[in-house]
C-alpha positions in Angstrom: -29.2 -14.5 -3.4 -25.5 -15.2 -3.8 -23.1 -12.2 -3.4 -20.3 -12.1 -6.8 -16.9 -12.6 -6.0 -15.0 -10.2 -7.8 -11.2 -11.1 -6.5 -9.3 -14.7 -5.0 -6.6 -14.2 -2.8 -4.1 -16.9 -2.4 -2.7 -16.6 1.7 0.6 -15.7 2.4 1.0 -18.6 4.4 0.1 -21.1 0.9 2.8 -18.8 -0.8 5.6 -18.9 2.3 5.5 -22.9 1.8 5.2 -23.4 -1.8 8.2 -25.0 -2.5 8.4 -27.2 0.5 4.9 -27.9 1.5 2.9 -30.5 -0.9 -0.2 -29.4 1.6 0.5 -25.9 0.5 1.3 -26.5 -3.4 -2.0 -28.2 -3.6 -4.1 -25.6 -2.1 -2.7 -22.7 -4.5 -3.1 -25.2 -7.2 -6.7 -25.7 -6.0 -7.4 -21.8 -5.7 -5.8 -21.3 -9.5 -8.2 -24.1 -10.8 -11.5 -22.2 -9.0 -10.5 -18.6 -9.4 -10.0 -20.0 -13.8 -13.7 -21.3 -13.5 -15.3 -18.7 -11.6 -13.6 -15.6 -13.2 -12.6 -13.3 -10.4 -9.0 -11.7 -10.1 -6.7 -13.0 -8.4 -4.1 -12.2 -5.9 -1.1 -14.1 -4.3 -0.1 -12.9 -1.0 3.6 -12.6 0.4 6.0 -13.3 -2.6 9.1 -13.1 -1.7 11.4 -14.7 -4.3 11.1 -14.8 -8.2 10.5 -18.3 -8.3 7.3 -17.9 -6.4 6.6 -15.3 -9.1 7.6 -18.0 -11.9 4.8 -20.7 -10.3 2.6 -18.3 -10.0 2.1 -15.9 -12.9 1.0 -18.3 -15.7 -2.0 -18.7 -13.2 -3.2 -15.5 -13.6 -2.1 -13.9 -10.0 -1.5 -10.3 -9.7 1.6 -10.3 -7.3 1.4 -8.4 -3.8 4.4 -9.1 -1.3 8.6 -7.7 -0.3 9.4 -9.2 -4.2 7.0 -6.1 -5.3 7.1 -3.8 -3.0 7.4 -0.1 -4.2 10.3 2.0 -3.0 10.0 6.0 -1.5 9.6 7.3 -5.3 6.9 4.9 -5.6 8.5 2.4 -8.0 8.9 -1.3 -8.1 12.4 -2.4 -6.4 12.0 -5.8 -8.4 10.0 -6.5 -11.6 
């Protein structure tokens, strides 16, 4: 019996080389286009810059990395 997969995850590594690695591009491309079909949440590792952000937010990722990390009273240091 298959188990549901209730969240994708792009890698940090994918995210690191976005804009320089067509390798890297496809694969979160890729990961968009299965985590769309199957339904799950889905997370992008390591963002670090707002142009990550930009690629990846019409995708549906919820953003984890240093671009959102909270601060000591808990909020975000970037939007």
């Amino acid at each position: 019996m298959p188990h549901p997969q209730s969240q994708s995850q792009i890698d940090q590594r994918f995210v690191h080389d976005l804009f320089t690695g067509p390798n890297d591009a496809a694969m979160v491309d890729t990961i968009i286009a299965l985590s769309r079909r199957l339904g799950p949440a889905m997370m992008a590792e390591g963002l670090g810059s707002p142009g990550q952000r930009d690629l990846l937010a019409p995708g549906g990722a919820t953003p984890k990395g240093s671009l959102f990390a909270h601060g000591p009273s808990g909020g975000l240091l970037a939007p």
